[in-house]
N, C-alpha and C positions, 0 to 999 in steps of 0.2 A: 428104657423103652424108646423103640425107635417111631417118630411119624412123617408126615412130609405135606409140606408146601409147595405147591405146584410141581411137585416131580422131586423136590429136594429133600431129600433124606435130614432130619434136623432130630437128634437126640436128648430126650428128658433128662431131670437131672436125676432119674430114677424110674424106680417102674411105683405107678399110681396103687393107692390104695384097693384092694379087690373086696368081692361083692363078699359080707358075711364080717370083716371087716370093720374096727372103730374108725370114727371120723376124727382124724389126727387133730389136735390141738395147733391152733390156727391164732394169726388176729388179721383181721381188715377193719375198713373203714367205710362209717356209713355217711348218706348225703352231709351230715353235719359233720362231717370229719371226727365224728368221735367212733375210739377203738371199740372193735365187733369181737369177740375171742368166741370160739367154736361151742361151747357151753351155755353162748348166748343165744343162740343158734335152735338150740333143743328144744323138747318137753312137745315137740308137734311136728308132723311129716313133713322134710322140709325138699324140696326139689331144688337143688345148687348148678345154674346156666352158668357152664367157663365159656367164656370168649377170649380171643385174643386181645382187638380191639375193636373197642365198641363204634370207631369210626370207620368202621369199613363196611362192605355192602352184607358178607354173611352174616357179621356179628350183628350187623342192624336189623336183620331178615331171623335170627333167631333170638333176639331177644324182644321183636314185639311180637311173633309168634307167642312165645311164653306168656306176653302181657296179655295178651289176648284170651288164651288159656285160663290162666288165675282165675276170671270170676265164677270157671266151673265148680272151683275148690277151696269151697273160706276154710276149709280148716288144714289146709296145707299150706307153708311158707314156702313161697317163692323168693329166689334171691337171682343177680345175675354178677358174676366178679369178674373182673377183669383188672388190666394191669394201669389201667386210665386214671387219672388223679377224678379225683372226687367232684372237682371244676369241669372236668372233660365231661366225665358221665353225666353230670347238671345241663352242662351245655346240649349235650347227646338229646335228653329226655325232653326239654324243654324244645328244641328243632323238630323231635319223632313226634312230639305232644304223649309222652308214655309217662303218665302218673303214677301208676301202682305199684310197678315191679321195681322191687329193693335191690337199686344198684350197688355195690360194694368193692370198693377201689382195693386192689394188693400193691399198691404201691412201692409198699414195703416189701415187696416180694414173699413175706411169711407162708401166704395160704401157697402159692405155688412152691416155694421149696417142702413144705410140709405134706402136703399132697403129691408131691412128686412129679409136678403137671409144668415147671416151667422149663421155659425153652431157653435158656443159657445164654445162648448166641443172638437172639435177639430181643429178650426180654420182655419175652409176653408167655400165656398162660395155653396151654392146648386145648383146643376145643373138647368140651369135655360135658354131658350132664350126670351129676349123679343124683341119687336119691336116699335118703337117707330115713330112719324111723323115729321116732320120738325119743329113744334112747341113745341113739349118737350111731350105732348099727346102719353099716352100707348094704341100700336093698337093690339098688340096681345101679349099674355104669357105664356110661358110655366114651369110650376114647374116640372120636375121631379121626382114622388113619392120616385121610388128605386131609389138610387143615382148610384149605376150601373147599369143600364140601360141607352141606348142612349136616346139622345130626337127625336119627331118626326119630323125630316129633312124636309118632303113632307109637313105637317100640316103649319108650318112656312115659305118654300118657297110661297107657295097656297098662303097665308093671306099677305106675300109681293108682289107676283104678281097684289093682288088687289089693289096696291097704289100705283102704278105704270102708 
């Protein structure tokens, strides 16, 4: 799958999981650097924010959108992943003052090659939400074409409303 950055054509290392879809077997890492595997993930509607990096202005601009969001929804897990070590994201949340939302480092690049979301060439993750059910089942997805460009906030609330 192709997207792009400012006008640049930049190709995934695959085409992403599609809606209807398991949520591929994954690991990341949470604020305490311990290993996240996709399993761990489940048993509750979990709403998954890809960013590239979380130090930049859209990634910062959609993931305290999301923080913001969460407290409509305690029984949905929010998560935000990116390719930022675990120290970045800390740093990140601590500067934005963003307590709640479950940052999650791919450091290891796993969730992006297993998901089919990263970007090779540069070593970040494509903006991405998806949403997920309490069985591992993908309910809704969003690829991001431009990678600056936000995603549609309203589109992915909508489609969590209905699973609720």
């Amino acid at each position: 799958m192709e997207i792009t950055r400012r006008g640049q054509v930049e190709t995934l290392v695959g085409n992403p999981p599609e809606v209807g879809e398991e949520l591929p077997h994954f690991k990341v890492f949470n604020a305490e650097g311990q290993k996240v595997k996709t399993r761990d993930l489940l048993g509750k509607i979990l709403l998954i924010s890809v960013v590239p990096d979380i130090n930049t202005r859209v990634c910062s601009i959609q993931t305290k959108k999301f923080n913001k969001t969460m407290d409509q929804y305690p029984d949905v897990k929010f998560i935000t992943v990116s390719t930022n070590t675990t120290k970045q994201q800390a740093a990140w949340c601590a500067a934005e003052d963003v307590q709640q939302m479950e940052m999650m480092s791919d450091s290891e690049e796993s969730f992006g090659y297993e998901m089919k979301l990263l970007v090779p060439n540069e070593g970040v993750l494509a903006r991405s939400i998806f949403i997920v059910d309490g069985a591992g089942k993908i309910i809704y997805r969003q690829i991001v074409e431009e990678q600056t460009d936000e995603p549609n906030y309203l589109a992915a609330i909508n489609a969590l409303k209905k699973l609720i």
